[in-house]
N, C-alpha and C positions, 0 to 999 in steps of 0.2 A: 142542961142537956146531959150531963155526967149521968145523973141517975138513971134516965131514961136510957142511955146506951150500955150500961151495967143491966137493964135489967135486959134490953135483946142480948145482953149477950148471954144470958142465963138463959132465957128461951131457947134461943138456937145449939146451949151446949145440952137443955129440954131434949130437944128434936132429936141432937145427936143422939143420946142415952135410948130414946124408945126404937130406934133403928138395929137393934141387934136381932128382931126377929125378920128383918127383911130379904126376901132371897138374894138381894146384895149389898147389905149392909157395909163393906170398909167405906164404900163410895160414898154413901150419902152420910156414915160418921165421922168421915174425913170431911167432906165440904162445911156439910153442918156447923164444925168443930171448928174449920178455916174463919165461918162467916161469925162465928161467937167470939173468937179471939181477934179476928178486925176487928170488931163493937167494942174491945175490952182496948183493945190500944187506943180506941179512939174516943174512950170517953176518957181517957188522960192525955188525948191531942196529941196523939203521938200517931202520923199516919205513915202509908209507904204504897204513895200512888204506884208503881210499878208491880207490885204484890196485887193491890186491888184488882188491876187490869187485867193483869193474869187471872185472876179470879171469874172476873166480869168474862171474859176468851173465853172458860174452860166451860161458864152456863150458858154462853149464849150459843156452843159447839153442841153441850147437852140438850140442849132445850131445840136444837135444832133435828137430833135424831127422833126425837120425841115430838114435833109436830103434827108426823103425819096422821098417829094414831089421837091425837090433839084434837086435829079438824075433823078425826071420825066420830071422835065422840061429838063432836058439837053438829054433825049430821046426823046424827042418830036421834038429835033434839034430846041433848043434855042426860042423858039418863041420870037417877039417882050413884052417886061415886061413893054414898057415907053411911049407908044400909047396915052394913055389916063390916067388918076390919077383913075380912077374911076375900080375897079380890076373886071372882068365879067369873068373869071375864077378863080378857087382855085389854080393853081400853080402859078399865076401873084403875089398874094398879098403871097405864104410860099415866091415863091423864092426873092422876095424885102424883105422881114421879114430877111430872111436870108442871106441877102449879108449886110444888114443893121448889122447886128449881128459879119458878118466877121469882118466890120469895125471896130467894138468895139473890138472885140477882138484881131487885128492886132494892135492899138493904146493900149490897156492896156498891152498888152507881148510886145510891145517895152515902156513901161512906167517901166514894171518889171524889163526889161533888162538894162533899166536909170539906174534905183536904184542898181542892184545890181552890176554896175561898180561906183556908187559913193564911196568916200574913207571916212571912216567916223571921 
């Protein structure tokens, strides 16, 4: 499991790094950067269920502001989101904000759920 959680955590410090052209990049090279260095302490079992939760709080607050435009794109019947990098509508760039967000937050509740089957 070591290697496999070295290499998300290199993905996700990935993610961080291409986030500086973003119109708000500290935010998402901060989380990014959060959810790469949880995978880096947790591929040497070193967890901090309290840190995670926090974590897990802060996407599930995010991903809650970004819903609404979430459910418009999936009323809109899905448009293409991956056309072009460059977003020329507002639900192109919530719903990538927001699947970007699930991510994190699928990787930090299974980061939680590591920890809290370790034996201590």
């Amino acid at each position: 499991m070591k290697p496999i959680l070295l290499l998300l955590a290199i993905l996700f410090l990935l993610f961080a790094a291409v986030q500086y052209n973003d119109p708000d990049p500290l935010g998402w090279m901060g989380l990014y950067s959060f959810v790469a260095i949880m995978a880096a302490f947790a591929a040497f079992e070193r967890y901090h269920q309290g840190v995670l939760l926090l974590g897990i709080a802060i996407c599930l607050v995010w991903l809650g502001t970004l819903l609404p435009m979430f459910v418009h794109w999936i009323r809109l019947g899905m448009p293409n989101i991956a056309g072009s990098m460059k977003a020329t509508e507002p639900h192109i760039e919530h719903t990538r904000e927001f699947l970007g967000l699930f991510l994190c937050l699928l990787m930090l509740f299974f980061l939680y759920i590591k920890a809290r089957n370790v034996k201590p």
